[in-house]
N, C-alpha and C positions, 0 to 999 in steps of 0.2 A: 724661349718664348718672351716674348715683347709685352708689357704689359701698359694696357693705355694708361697716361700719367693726366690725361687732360680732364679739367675737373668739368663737369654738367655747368652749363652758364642757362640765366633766365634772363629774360626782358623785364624790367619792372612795372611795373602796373600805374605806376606812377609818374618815372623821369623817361623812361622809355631807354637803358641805356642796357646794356649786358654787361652782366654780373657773374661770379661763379654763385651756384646756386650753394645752399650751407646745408649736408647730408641731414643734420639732426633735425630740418624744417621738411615738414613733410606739405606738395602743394603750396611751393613756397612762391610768391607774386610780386611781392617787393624786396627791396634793397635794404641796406642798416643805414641807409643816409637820414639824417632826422626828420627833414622834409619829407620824406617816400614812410618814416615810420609814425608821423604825423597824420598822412594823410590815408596809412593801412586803418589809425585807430578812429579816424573820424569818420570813416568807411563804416565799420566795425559798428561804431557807438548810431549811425542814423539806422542802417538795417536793425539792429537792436532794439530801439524807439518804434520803427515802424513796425516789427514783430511781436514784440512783450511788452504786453498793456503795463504788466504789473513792475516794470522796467521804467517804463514815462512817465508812469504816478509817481513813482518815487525818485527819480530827477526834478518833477514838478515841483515835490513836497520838499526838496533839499533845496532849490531854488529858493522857493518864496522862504525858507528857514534865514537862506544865507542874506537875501535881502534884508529881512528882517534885523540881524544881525550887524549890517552894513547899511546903514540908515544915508541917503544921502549920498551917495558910489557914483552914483552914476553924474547925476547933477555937479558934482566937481568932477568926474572925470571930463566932461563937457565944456567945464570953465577953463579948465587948464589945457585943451586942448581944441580951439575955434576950427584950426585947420581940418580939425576931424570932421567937425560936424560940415563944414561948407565941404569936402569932399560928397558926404553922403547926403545931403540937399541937393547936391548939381544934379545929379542922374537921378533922381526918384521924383520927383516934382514935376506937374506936367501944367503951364499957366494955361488958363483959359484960351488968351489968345491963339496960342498952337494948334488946338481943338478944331 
């Protein structure tokens, strides 16, 4: 008797690429590639926010703690980095003229 050696493969949910799938993941969708396990928890963490009120209040609450904490974060992350901000200017700004 022959017995199949070939393991179950998946498509990932994410790269779209086939994988063997891993027996101990049951319904498994993505890959161990850090990109694809990046973007299973950020999947993860919106449905979460948009299901469990008492889940976004307390993201909410750990937010505004950690800014508090970090006075100022943002306003130098901005100075030391110009390139950033004119990236996220070019596409969201809409001048009157275009209108």
């Amino acid at each position: 008797m022959v017995k199949n050696t070939m393991k179950p493969m998946i498509k990932c949910a994410n790269c779209r690429r086939m994988v063997p799938a891993n027996p101990r993941v049951k319904n498994q969708n993505y890959c161990n590639r850090k990109a694809c396990r990046r973007a299973r928890k950020n999947k993860w963490k919106q449905s979460k926010i948009a299901s469990d009120l008492d889940y976004k209040n307390d993201q909410g609450d750990y937010h505004k703690q950690w800014i508090e904490q970090h006075p100022g974060y943002y306003r130098n992350y901005r100075k030391q980095r110009p390139d950033y901000c004119d990236r996220n200017r070019g596409g969201k700004r809409v001048s009157k003229l275009e209108l």
